[in-house]
VEXZATI-303177 format. One line per 5 residues: for each residue x, y negated, z negated of N, C-alpha, C, CB. Coordinates in nm, 2 decimals. Glycine has a CB too. Example, Ala and Ser with C-alpha at 12.3 -4.5 7.8 and 13.67 -1.06 7.14 Angstrom:
# VEXZATI-303177
1.32:0.57:-0.78:1.23:0.45:-0.78:1.32:0.33:-0.78:1.13:0.45:-0.90 ~ 1.28:0.22:-0.71:1.37:0.11:-0.71:1.29:0.00:-0.79:1.41:0.06:-0.57 .
END
This chain:
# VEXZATI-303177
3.13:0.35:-3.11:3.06:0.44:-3.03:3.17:0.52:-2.95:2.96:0.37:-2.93 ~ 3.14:0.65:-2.96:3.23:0.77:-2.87:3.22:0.71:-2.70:3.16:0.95:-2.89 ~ 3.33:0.77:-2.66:3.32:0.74:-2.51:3.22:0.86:-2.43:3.49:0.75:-2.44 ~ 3.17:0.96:-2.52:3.02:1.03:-2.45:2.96:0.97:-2.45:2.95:1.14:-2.50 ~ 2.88:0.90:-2.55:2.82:0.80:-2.62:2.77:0.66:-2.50:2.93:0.76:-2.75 .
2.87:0.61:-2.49:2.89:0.47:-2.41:2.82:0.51:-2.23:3.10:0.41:-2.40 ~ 2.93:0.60:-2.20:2.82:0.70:-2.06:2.72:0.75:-2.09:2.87:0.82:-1.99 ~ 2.63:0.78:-2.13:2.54:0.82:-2.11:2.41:0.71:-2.13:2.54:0.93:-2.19 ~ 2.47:0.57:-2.24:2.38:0.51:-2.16:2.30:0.46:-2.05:2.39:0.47:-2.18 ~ 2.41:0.44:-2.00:2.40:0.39:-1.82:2.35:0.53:-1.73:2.60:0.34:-1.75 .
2.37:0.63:-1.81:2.32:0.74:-1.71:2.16:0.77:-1.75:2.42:0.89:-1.73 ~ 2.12:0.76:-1.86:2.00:0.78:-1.93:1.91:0.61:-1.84:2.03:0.79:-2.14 ~ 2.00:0.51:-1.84:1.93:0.45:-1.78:1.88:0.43:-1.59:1.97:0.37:-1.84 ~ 1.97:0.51:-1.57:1.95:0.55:-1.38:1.86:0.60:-1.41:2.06:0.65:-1.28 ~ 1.88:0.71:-1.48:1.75:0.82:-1.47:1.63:0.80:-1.48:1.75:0.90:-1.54 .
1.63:0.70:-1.59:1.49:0.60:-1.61:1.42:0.56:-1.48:1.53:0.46:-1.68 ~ 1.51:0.50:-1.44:1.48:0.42:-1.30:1.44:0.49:-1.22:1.58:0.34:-1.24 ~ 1.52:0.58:-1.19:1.45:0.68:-1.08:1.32:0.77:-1.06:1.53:0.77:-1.06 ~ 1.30:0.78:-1.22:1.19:0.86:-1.24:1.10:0.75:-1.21:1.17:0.95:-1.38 ~ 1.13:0.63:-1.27:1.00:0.53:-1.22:0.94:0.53:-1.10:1.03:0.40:-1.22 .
1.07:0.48:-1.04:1.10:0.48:-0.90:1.02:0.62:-0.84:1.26:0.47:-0.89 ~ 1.05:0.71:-0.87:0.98:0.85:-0.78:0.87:0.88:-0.81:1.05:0.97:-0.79 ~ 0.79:0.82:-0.94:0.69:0.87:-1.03:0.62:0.73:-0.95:0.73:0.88:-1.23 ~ 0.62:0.60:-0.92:0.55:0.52:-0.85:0.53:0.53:-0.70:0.60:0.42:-0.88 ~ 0.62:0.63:-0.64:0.62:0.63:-0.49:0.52:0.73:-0.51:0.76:0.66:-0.41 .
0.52:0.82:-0.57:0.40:0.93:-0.59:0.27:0.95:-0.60:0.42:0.98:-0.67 ~ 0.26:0.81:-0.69:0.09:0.74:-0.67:0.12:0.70:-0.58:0.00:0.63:-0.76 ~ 0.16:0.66:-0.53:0.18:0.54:-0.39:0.06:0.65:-0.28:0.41:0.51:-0.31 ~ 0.18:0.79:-0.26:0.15:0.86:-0.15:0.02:0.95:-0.21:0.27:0.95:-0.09 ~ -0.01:0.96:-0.31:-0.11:1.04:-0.34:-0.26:0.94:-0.29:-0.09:1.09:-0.51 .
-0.22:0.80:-0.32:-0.29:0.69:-0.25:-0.35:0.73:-0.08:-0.16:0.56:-0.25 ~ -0.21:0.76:-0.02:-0.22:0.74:0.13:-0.26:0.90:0.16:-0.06:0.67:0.21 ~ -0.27:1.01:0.07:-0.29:1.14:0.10:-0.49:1.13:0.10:-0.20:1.24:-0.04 ~ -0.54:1.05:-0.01:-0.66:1.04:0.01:-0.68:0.99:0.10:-0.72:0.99:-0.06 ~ -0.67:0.90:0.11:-0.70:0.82:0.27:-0.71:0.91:0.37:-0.58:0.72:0.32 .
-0.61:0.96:0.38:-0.57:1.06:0.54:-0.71:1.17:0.49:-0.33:1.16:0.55 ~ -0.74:1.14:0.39:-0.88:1.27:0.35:-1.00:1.23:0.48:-0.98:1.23:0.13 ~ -1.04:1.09:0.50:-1.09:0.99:0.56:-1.10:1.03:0.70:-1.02:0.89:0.54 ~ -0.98:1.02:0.78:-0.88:0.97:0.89:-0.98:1.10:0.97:-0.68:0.98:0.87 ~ -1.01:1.05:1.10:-1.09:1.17:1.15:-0.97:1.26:1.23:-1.22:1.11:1.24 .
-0.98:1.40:1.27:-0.86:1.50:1.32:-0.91:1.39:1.46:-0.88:1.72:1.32 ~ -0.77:1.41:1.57:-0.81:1.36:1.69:-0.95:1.46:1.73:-0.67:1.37:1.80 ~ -1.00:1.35:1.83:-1.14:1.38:1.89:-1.22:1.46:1.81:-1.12:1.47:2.02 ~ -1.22:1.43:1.66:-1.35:1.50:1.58:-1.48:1.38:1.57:-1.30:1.56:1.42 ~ -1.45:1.27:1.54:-1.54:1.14:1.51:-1.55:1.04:1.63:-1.48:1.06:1.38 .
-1.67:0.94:1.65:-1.67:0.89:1.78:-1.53:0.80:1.76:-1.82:0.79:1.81 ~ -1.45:0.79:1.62:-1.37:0.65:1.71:-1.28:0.67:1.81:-1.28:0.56:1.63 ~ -1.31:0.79:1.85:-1.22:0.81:1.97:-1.30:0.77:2.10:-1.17:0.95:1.98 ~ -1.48:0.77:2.06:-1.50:0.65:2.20:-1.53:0.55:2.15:-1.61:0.67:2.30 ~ -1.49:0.49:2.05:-1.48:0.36:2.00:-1.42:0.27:2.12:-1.41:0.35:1.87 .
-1.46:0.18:2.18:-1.40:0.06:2.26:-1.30:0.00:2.18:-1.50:-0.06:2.31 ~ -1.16:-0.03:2.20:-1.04:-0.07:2.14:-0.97:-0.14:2.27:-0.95:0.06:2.07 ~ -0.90:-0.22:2.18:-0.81:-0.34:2.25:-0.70:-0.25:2.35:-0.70:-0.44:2.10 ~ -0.65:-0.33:2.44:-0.50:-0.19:2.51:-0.38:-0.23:2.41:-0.42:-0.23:2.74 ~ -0.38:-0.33:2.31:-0.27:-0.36:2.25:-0.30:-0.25:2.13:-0.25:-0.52:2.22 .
-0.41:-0.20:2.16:-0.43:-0.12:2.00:-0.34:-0.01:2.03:-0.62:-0.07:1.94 ~ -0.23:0.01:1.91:-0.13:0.11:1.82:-0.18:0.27:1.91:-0.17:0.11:1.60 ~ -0.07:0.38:1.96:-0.08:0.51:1.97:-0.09:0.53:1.85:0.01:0.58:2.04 ~ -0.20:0.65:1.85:-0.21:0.73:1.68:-0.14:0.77:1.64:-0.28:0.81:1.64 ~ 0.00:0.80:1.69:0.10:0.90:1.65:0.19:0.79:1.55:0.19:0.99:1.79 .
0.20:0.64:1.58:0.20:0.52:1.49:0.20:0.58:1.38:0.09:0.43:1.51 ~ 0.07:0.55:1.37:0.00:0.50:1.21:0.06:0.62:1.14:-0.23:0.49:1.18 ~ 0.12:0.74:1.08:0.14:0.82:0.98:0.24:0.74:0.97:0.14:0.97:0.98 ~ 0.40:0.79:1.03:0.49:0.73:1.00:0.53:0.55:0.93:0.52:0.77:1.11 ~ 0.43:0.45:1.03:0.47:0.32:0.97:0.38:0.34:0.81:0.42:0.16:1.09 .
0.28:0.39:0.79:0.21:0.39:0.66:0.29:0.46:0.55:0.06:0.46:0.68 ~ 0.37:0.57:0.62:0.49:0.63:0.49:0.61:0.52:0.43:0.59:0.78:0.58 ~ 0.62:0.50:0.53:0.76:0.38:0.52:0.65:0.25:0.41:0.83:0.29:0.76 ~ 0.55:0.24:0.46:0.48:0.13:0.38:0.44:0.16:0.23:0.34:0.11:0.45 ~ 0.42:0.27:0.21:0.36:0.35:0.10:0.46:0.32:0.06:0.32:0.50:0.09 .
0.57:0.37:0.06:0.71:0.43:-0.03:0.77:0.26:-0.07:0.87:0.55:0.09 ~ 0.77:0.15:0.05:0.77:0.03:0.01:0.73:0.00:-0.08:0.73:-0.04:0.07 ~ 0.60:0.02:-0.13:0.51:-0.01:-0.20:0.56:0.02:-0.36:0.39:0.05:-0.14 ~ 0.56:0.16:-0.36:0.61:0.23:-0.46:0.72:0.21:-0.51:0.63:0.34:-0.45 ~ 0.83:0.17:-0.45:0.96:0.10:-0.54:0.96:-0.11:-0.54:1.15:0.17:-0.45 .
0.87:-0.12:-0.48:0.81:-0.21:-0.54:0.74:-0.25:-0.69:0.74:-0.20:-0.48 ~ 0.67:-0.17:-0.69:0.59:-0.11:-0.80:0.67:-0.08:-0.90:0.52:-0.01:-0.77 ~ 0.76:-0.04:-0.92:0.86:0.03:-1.02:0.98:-0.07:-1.03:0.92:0.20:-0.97 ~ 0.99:-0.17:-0.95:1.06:-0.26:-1.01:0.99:-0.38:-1.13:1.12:-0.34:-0.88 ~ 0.84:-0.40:-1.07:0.84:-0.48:-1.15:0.77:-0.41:-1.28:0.78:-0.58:-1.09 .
0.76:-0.28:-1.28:0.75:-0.22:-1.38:0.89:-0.21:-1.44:0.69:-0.12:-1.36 ~ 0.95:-0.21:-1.44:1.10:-0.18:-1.51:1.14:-0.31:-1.57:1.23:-0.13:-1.40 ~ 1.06:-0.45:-1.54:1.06:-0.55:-1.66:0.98:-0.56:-1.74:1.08:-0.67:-1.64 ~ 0.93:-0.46:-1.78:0.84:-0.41:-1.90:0.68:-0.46:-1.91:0.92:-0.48:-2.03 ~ 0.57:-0.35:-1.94:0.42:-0.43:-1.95:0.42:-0.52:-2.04:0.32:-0.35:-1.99 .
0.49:-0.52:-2.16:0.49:-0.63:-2.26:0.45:-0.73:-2.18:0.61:-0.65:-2.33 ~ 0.55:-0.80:-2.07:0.52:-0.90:-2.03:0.39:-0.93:-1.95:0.62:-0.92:-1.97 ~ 0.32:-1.07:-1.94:0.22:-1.10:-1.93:0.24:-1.08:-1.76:0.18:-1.21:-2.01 ~ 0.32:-1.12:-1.69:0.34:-1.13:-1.55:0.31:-0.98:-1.50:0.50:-1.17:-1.52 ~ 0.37:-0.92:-1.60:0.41:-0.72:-1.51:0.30:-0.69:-1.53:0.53:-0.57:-1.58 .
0.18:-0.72:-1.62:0.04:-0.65:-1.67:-0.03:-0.72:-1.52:-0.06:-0.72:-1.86 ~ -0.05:-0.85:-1.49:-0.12:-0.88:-1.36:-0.08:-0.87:-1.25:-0.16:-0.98:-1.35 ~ 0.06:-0.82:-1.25:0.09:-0.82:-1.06:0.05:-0.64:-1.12:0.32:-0.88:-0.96 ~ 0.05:-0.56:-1.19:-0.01:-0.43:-1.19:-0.12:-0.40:-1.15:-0.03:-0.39:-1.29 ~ -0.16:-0.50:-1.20:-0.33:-0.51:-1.22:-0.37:-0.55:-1.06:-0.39:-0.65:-1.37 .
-0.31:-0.60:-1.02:-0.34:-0.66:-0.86:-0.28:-0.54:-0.79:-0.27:-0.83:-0.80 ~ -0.23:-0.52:-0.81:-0.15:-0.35:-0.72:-0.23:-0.29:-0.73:0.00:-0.25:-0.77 ~ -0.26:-0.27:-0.84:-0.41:-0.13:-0.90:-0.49:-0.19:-0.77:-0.53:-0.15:-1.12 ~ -0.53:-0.30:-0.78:-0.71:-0.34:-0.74:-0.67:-0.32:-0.56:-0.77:-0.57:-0.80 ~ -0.51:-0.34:-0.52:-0.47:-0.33:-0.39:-0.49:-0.20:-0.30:-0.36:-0.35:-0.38 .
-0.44:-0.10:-0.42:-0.42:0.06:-0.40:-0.59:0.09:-0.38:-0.33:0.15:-0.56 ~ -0.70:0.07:-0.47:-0.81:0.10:-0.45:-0.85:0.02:-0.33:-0.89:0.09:-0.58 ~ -0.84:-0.08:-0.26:-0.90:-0.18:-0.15:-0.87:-0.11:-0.03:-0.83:-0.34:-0.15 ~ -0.70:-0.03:-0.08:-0.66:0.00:0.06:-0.77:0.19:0.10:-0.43:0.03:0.06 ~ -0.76:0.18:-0.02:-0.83:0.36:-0.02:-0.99:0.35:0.01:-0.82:0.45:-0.19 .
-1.04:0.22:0.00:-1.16:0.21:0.04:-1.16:0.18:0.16:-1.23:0.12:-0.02 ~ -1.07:0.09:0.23:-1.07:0.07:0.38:-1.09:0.19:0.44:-0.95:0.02:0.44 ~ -1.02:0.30:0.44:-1.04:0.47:0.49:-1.19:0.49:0.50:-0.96:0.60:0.37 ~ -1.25:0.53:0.34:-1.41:0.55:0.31:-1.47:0.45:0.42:-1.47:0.52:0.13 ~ -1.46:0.32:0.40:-1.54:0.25:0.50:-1.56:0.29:0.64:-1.51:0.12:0.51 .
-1.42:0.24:0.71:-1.42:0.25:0.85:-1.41:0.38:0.86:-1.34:0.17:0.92 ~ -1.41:0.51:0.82:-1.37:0.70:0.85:-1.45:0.67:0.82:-1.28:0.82:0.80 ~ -1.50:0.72:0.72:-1.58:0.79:0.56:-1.76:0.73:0.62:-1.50:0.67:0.34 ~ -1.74:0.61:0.64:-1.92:0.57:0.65:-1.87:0.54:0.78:-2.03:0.43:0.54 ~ -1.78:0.56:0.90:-1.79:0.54:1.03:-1.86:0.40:1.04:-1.87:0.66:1.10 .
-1.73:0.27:0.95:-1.83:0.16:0.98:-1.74:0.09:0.97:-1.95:0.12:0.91 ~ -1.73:0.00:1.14:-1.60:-0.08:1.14:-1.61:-0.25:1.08:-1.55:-0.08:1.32 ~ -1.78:-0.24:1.05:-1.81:-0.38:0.98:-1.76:-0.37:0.85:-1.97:-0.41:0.97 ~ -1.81:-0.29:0.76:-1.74:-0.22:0.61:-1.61:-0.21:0.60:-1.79:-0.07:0.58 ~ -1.53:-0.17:0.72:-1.40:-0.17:0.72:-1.38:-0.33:0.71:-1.33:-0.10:0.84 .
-1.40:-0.37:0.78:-1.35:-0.52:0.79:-1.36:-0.60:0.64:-1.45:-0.61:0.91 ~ -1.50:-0.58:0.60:-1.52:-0.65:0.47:-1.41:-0.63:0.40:-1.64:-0.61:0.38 ~ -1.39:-0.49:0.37:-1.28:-0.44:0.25:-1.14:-0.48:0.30:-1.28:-0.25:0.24 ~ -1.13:-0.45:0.43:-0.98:-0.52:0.48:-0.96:-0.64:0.43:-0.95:-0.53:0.62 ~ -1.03:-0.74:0.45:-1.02:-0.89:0.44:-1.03:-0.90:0.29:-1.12:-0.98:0.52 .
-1.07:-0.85:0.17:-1.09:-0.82:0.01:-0.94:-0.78:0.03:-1.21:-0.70:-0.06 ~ -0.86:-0.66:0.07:-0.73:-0.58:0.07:-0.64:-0.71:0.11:-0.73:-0.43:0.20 ~ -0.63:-0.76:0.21:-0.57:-0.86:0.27:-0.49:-0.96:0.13:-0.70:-0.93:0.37 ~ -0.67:-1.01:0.07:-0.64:-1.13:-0.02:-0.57:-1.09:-0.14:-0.78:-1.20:-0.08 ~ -0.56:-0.99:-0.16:-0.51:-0.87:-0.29:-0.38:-0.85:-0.25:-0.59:-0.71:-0.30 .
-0.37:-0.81:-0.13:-0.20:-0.81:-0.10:-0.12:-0.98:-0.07:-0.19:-0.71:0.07 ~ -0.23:-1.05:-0.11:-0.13:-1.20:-0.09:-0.07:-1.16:-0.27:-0.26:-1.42:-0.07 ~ -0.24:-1.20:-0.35:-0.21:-1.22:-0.46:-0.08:-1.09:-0.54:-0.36:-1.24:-0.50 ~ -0.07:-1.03:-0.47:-0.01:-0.93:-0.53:0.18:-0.94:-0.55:-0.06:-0.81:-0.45 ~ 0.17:-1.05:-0.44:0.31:-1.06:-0.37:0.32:-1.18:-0.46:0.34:-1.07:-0.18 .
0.22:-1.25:-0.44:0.23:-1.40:-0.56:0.26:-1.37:-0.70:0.08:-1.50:-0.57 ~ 0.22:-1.27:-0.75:0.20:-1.19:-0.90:0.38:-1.12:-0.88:0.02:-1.04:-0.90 ~ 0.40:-1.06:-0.81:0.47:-0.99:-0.82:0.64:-1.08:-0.78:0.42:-0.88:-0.73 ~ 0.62:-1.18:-0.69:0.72:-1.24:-0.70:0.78:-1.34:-0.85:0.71:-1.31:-0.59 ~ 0.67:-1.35:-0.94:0.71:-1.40:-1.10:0.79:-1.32:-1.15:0.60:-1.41:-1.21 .
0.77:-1.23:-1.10:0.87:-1.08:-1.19:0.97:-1.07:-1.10:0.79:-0.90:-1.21 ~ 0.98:-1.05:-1.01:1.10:-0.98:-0.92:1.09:-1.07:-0.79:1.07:-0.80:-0.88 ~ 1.15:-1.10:-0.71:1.17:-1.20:-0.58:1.18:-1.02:-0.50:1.36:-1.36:-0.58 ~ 1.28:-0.93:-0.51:1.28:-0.82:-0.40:1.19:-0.75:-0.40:1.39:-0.74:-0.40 ~ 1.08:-0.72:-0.54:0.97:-0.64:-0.51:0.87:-0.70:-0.43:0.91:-0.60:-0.61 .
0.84:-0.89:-0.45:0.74:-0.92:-0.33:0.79:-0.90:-0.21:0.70:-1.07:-0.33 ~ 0.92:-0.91:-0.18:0.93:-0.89:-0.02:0.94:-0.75:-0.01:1.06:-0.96:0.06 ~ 0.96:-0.67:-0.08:0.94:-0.58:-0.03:0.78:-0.51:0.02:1.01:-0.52:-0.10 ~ 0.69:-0.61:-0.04:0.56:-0.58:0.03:0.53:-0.70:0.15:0.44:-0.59:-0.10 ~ 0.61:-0.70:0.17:0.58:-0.83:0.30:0.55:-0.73:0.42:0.76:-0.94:0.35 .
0.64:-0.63:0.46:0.61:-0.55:0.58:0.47:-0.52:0.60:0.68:-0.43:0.59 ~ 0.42:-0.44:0.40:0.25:-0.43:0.44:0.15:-0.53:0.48:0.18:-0.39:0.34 ~ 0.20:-0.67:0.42:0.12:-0.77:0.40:0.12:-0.79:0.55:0.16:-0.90:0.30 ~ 0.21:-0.81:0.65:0.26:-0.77:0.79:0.12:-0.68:0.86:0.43:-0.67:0.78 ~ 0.20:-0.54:0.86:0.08:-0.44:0.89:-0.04:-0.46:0.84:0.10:-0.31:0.85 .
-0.11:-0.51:0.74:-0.24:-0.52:0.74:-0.32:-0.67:0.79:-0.26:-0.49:0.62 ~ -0.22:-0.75:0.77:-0.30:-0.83:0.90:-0.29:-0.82:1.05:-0.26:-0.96:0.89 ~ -0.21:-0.76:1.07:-0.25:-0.66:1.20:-0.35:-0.59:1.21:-0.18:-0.56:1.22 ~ -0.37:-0.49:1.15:-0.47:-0.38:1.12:-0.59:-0.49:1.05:-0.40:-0.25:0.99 ~ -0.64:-0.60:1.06:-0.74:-0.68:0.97:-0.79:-0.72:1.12:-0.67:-0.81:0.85 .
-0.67:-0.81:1.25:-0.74:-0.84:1.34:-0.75:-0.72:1.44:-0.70:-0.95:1.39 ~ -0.74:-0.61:1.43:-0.72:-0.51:1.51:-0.88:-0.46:1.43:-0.54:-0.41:1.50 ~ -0.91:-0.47:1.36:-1.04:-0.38:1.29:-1.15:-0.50:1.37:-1.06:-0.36:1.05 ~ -1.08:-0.65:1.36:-1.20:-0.72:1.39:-1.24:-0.76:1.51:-1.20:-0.82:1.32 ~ -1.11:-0.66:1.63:-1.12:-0.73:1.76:-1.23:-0.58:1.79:-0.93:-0.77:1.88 .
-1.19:-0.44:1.74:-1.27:-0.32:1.76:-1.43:-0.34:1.69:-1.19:-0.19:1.70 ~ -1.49:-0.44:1.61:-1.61:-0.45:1.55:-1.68:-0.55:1.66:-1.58:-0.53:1.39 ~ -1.60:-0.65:1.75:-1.63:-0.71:1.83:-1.65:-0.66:1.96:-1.58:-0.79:1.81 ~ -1.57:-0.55:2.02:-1.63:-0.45:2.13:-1.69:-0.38:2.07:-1.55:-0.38:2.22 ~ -1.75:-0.33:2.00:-1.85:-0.20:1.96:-1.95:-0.28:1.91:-1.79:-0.08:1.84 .
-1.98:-0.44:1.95:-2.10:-0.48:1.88:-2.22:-0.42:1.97:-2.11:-0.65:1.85 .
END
């Protein structure tokens, strides 16, 4: 093999990776772009007189840590895609990412969308169990793509007792 030849494997294969890599972060955010469809503008929807904890998060929070989370998510995703669907492992930690990505996009519709912090909760705690199993699924394939969902698995059990301490002052 020519010495063009020999480089360009390794370069054809970065490139691979990165498109994964940028092509997964992309559903990721197109994920968190719906959502934010949800998210009421400040002072348009009551949850701004929703009763909340004083430990509950400034809103100016939540965009930023959810980007950093998203994009987590997404080269997550593209690692354990990069050891191929063939394998039986990469088809179900997918398949639990998929079912995560929809759980998390329903949390929005619930608690925004139907203004219902009970419905939020249900779906959070469904999202919750999905983001164990996902990290359990996902660490067979890769050990750095489950931790790299550790921060969300983090933030959403936050955001799980933070939905259930606001369901409990707004009863």
């Amino acid at each position: 093999m020519d010495q063009i030849g020999w480089r360009r494997k390794p370069l054809d294969y970065m490139n691979s990776k990165l498109i994964t890599a940028l092509s997964c972060i992309g559903i990721c955010m197109l994920f968190a772009f719906a959502g934010s469809l949800f998210t009421p503008e400040p002072g348009s929807w009551y949850y701004t007189t929703l009763h909340k904890p004083s430990w509950n998060p400034a809103d100016w929070l939540f965009p930023p840590v959810w980007t950093v989370l998203f994009v987590l998510m997404g080269i997550s995703l593209s690692q354990v895609l990069g050891e191929g669907m063939q394998r039986r492992e990469v088809r179900v930690g997918v398949a639990f990412f998929g079912i995560q990505l929809l759980l998390n996009l329903g949390w929005s519709a619930s608690f925004f969308g139907l203004r219902s912090p009970l419905a939020g909760f249900v779906d959070i705690l469904l999202l919750l169990s999905c983001i164990v199993a996902t990290i359990v699924a996902f660490a067979k394939v890769s050990k750095s793509a489950a931790l790299l969902l550790v921060p969300y698995l983090c933030w959403v059990s936050f955001a799980t007792y933070l939905n259930f301490t606001i369901l409990q002052l707004n009863r």
